[in-house]
C-alpha positions, 0 to 999 in steps of 0.5 A: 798758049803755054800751059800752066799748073798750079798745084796748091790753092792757098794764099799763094797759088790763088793769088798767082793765079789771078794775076797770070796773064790769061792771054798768054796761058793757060791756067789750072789750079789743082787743089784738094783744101784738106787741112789749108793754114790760108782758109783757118787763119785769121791774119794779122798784117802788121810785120813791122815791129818782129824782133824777128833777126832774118833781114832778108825775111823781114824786108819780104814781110815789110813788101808783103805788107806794102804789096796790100794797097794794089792787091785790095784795089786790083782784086777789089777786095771788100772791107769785109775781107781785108780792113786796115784798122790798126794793131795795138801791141801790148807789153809788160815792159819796154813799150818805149823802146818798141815805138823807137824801134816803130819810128825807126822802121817807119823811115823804110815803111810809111805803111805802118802809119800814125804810131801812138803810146795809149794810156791804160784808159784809151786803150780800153777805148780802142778795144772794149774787149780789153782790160785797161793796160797801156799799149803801143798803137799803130795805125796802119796794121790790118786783119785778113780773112782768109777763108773769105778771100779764098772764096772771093780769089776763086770766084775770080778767077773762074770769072778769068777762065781759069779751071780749079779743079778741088782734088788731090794731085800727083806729079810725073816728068814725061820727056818735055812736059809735065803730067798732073795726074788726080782722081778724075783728071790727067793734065798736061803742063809745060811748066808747073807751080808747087804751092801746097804747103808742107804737101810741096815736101810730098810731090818733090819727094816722089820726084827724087828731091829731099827738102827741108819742109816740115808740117805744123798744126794750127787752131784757133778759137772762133767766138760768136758774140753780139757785138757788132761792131767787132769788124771795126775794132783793131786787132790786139797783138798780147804779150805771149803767143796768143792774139785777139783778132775782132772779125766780121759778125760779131766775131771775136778769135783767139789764136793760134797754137803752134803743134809741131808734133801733131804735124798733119792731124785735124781735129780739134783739142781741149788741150788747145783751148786750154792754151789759148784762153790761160794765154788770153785771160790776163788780158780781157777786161772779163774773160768769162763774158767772152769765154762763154760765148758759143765757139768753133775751132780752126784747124790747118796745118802750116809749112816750115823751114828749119830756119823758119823762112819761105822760099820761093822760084824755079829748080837750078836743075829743071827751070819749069818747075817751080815751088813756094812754101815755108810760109810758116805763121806770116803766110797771110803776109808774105804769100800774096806777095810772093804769088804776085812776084812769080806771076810777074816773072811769068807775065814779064820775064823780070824776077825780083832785083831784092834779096829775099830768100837764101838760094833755092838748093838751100831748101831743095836737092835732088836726091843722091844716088 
């Protein structure tokens, strides 16, 4: 059987990994995890109504988003770890003119559900942590944990036999096959899968390929409270950077920055609290309630393109190398899909028919000299 590498245990190299067909490679996922955006995140599944003007990005998010009907019955994914309990979106102004365009984009994507104009008062009632302000409802939208469906990715896998090995991991070309080297291990590859992240800039690097990949952190704040009901509630989508996602166990999170100069750096700041909890505060019905609650930071660190959308396929000039990253801040929509859309190119030869992304050498090229 071939053997395959994937170097990158995220959102995309977990899910490509449990959709390979076992029965006809032979599977390592190499990963180290330090600083992973998929294990931080929160996830918001609801790309419907981005103003976002990439259409080929947003016809990818729009799948993306469809795509989570079989994944959640293929990889029997608990209400725990994916819910579709809506997303309500809230506007100063043009709340009208956000559900014409809703309606309009449902025509292409049924997946977006029932979609309502709530008055002040039941919009409160779908969201108690909510001041009363008009919004925008769409039942459709879903929240994604993303370190608990890494946990439960792994243990899939596993299950399928395939090796995880939870190091850092270095790349060489050796004549007609790949050699991935960690600390501990040296494993041989006929074709290799680069799923890290910004990290994907590093190993191409040291194989003499420039690529336009940029790193930037993330936090978010984890609040633990007593209300229990937290994992039924929809995620709410304000009028500013910040987002408030109910999660499990009472758990209620507020997030997230978007630091491009702190780049690859981990730790947790004030100046991110700061920042989330200004940008939140208007709209929570008592913001001290909630801020004084115990809470925990997440931290990750996610990969960008200058044009800010992923890519996603095999180099012109070495087709058993392959790469996927640029995921950006809708990884937890897009990067399912997109592991899903290799791992069938693999299973079956058949690359996607849609125009998802701009040519590969847009993004990476070998070095010149």
């Amino acid at each position: 059987m071939e053997k395959i590498v994937i170097i990158g245990g995220g959102i995309i190299g977990i899910t490509l990994a449990n959709y390979l067909d076992t029965t006809k490679y032979t599977v390592t996922l190499v990963d180290d995890q330090t600083g992973q955006a998929t294990k931080a995140s929160a996830g918001i599944i609801s790309p419907w109504l981005s103003k976002r003007r990439n259409k080929r990005w947003y016809r990818l998010a729009k799948d993306g988003a469809a795509f989570f009907e079989k994944l959640a019955k293929d990889m029997s994914l608990s209400n725990e770890i994916f819910a579709k309990n809506g997303t309500i979106l809230l506007r100063k102004n043009g709340l009208e003119s956000l559900a014409a365009l809703a309606k309009e984009r449902k025509k292409d994507a049924p997946e977006i559900g029932e979609i309502h104009l709530l008055s002040a008062r039941k919009t409160a009632d779908k969201l108690p942590l909510l001041a009363p302000q008009e919004s925008l409802f769409i039942t459709g939208g879903a929240r994604l944990d993303g370190a608990l469906y890494l946990e439960h990715m792994k243990k899939l896998a596993i299950q399928k036999q395939i090796r995880v090995i939870h190091e850092k991991a270095k790349l060489k070309r050796q004549n007609d096959h790949w050699e991935v080297y960690t600390k501990n291990q040296q494993i041989l590859a006929d074709k290799v899968i680069l799923a890290a992240g910004p990290n994907c800039k590093t190993l191409l690097e040291s194989l003499d390929y420039q690529v336009d990949l940029r790193p930037q952190k993330g936090q978010l704040l984890v609040f633990k409270t007593n209300q229990v009901q937290s994992k039924q509630w929809p995620v709410a989508m304000l009028d500013n950077e910040a987002d408030l996602i109910p999660a499990n166990n009472g758990q209620i999170i507020i997030g997230a920055t978007h630091e491009d100069n702190a780049r690859w750096d981990l730790q947790p700041t004030s100046t991110a609290f700061d920042q989330l909890t200004n940008k939140s505060k208007d709209f929570l019905q008592a913001p001290e309630s909630l801020l004084k609650n115990s809470f925990d930071y997440r931290v990750g660190t996610r990969a960008y393109t200058s044009d800010f959308a992923p890519f996603f396929g095999a180099l012109i000039d070495d087709p058993s190398l392959f790469v996927a990253s640029g995921l950006g801040s809708s990884g937890l929509t897009t990067g399912p899909y997109i592991g899903y859309l290799l791992a069938n190119y693999f299973n079956t030869g058949r690359w996607p028919d849609k125009d998802y992304q701009k040519p590969l050498d847009t993004y990476i090229q070998k070095h010149p000299f």
